[in-house]
C-alpha positions as CSV (number, residue, x, y, z in Angstrom):
1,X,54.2,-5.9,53.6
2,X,55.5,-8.5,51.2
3,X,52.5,-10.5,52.1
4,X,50.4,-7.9,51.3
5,X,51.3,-7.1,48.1
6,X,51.5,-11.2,46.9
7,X,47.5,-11.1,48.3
8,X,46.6,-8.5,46.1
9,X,48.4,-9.9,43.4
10,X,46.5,-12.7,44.3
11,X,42.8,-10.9,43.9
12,X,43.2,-9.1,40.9
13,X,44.6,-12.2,39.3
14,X,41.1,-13.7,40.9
15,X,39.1,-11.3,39.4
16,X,40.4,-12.0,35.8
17,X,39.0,-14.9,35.2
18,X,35.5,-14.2,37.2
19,X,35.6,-11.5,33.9
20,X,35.9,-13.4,31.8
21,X,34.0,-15.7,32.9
22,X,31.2,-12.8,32.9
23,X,32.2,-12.2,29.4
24,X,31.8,-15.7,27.7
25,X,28.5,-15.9,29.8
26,X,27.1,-12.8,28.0
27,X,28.6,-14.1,24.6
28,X,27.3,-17.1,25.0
29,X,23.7,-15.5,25.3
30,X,24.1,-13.5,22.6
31,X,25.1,-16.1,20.1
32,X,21.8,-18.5,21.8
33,X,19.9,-15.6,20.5
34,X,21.1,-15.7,17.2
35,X,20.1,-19.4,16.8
36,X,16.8,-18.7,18.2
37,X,16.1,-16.2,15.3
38,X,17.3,-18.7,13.0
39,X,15.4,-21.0,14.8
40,X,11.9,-18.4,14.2
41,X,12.1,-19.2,10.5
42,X,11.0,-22.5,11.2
43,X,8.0,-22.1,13.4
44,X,5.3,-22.2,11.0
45,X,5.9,-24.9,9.6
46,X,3.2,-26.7,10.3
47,X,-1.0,-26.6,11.0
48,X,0.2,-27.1,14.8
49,X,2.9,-24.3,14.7
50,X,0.9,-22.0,12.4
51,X,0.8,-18.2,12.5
52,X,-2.4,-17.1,14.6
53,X,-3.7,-14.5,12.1
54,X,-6.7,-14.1,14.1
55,X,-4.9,-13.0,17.3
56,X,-2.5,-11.0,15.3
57,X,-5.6,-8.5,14.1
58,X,-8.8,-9.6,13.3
59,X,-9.5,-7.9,10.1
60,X,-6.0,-7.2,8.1
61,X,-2.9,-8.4,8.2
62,X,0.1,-8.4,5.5
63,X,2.9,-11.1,6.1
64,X,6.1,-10.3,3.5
65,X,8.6,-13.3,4.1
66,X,11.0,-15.7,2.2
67,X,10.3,-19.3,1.9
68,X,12.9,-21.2,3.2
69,X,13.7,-23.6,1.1
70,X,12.5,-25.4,-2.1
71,X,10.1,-28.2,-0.1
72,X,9.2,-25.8,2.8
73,X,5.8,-24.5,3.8
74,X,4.9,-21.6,5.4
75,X,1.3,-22.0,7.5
76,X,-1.5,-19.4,8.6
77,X,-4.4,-19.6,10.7
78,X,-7.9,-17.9,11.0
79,X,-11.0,-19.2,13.0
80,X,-14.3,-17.9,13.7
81,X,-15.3,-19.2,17.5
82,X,-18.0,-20.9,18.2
83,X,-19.8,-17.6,20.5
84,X,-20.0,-15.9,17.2
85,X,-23.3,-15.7,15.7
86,X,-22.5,-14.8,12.6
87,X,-19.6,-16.4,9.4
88,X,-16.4,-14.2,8.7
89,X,-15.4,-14.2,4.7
90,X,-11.8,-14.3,4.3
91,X,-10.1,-12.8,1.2
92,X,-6.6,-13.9,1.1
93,X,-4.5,-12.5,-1.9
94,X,-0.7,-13.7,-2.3
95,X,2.0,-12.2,-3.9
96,X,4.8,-14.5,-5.8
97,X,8.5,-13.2,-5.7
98,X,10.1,-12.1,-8.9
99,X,11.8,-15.6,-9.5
100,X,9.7,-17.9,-8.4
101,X,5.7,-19.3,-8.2
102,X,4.5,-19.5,-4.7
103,X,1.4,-21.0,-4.2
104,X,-1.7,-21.4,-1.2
105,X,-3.6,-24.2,-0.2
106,X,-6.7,-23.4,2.3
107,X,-7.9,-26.4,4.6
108,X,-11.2,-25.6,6.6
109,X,-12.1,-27.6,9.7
110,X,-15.2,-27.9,11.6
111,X,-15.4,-27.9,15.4
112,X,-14.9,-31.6,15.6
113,X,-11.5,-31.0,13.7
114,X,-13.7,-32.8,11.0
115,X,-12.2,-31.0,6.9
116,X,-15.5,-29.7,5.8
117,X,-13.3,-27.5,3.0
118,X,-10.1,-28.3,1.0
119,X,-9.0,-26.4,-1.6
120,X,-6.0,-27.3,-3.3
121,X,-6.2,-25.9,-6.6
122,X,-6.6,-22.3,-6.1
123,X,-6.0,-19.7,-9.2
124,X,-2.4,-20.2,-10.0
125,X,-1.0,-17.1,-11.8
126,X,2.6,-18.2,-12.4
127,X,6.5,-16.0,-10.8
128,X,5.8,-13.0,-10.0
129,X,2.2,-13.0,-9.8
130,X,-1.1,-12.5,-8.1
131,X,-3.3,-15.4,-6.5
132,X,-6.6,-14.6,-4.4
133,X,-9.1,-16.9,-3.0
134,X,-12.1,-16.5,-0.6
135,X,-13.8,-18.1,1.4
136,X,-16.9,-18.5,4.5
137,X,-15.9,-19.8,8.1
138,X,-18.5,-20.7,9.5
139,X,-18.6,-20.7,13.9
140,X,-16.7,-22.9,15.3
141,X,-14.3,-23.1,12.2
142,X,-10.8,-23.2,11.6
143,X,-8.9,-22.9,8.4
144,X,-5.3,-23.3,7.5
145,X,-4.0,-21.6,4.5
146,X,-0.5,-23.3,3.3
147,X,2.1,-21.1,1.4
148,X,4.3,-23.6,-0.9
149,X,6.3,-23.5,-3.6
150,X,4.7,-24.2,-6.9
151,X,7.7,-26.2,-8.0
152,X,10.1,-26.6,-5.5
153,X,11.6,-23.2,-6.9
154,X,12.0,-21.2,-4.1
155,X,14.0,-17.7,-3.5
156,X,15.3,-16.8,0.2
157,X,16.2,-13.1,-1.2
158,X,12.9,-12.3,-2.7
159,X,9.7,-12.0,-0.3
160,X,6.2,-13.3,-1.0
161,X,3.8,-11.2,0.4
162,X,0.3,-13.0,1.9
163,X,-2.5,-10.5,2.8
164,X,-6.2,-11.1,4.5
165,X,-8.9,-9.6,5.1
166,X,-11.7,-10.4,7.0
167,X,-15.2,-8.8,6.7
């Protein structure tokens, strides 16, 4: 009987640590996922990480974000594929924050990844403001639109907000 009782002893003092060893497991996927949504912030920065506004929706979207730091850029795609028969204008309006002056940039490609458009100096309305281009893609085209800050001022509590729309 005395053996008995020292071999459960034995198994529930086994099973302790195969809990807790279940528990850091599923805390240590928990916090992964916390560095993966910090790791999100970064993803489009750059033309080969860009956001696919296309695939999003094809003829509005609204994007409200922070920049994430005073040199960052945020990037956004649209194309027009080559089966279309017909160009897609693009109105794209963007929103400064309250403290600081975000600008775009829009970057046009042909299909042999050739820039047929560049446009760096689009309307610049200052903090807190308003600036809107347009343009034509024609099929086969891709163009990247680059959210930056005007001068490296930057605010990570205060949104910018980028819209499109195609027609």
């Amino acid at each position: 009987m005395k053996n008995q009782n020292v071999i459960s002893k034995r198994r529930i003092l086994m099973k302790k640590p195969k809990k807790l060893l279940l528990l850091a497991t599923v805390v240590s996927i928990l916090l992964s996922g916390v560095n993966l949504v910090n790791a999100d912030a970064l993803q489009f920065n750059t033309e080969a990480t860009a956001c696919n506004l296309t695939d999003v929706n094809n003829n509005f979207f609204t994007n409200s974000t922070p920049l994430d730091g005073p040199n960052d850029s945020d990037f956004y795609m649209v194309y027009n594929p080559s089966s279309s028969i017909e160009p897609y204008i693009y109105t794209f309006s963007l929103q400064s924050p309250v403290s600081a002056n975000v600008d775009m940039q829009v970057v046009i490609y042909n299909e042999t990844k050739q820039i047929s458009y560049l446009n760096k100096n689009i309307e610049d309305n200052g903090i807190s403001q308003r600036d809107s281009t347009y343009f034509i893609l024609n099929p086969g085209e891709k163009a990247y639109i680059r959210v930056h800050s005007h001068d490296s001022s930057y605010s990570s509590t205060y949104n910018y907000s980028l819209t499109y729309r195609r027609t």
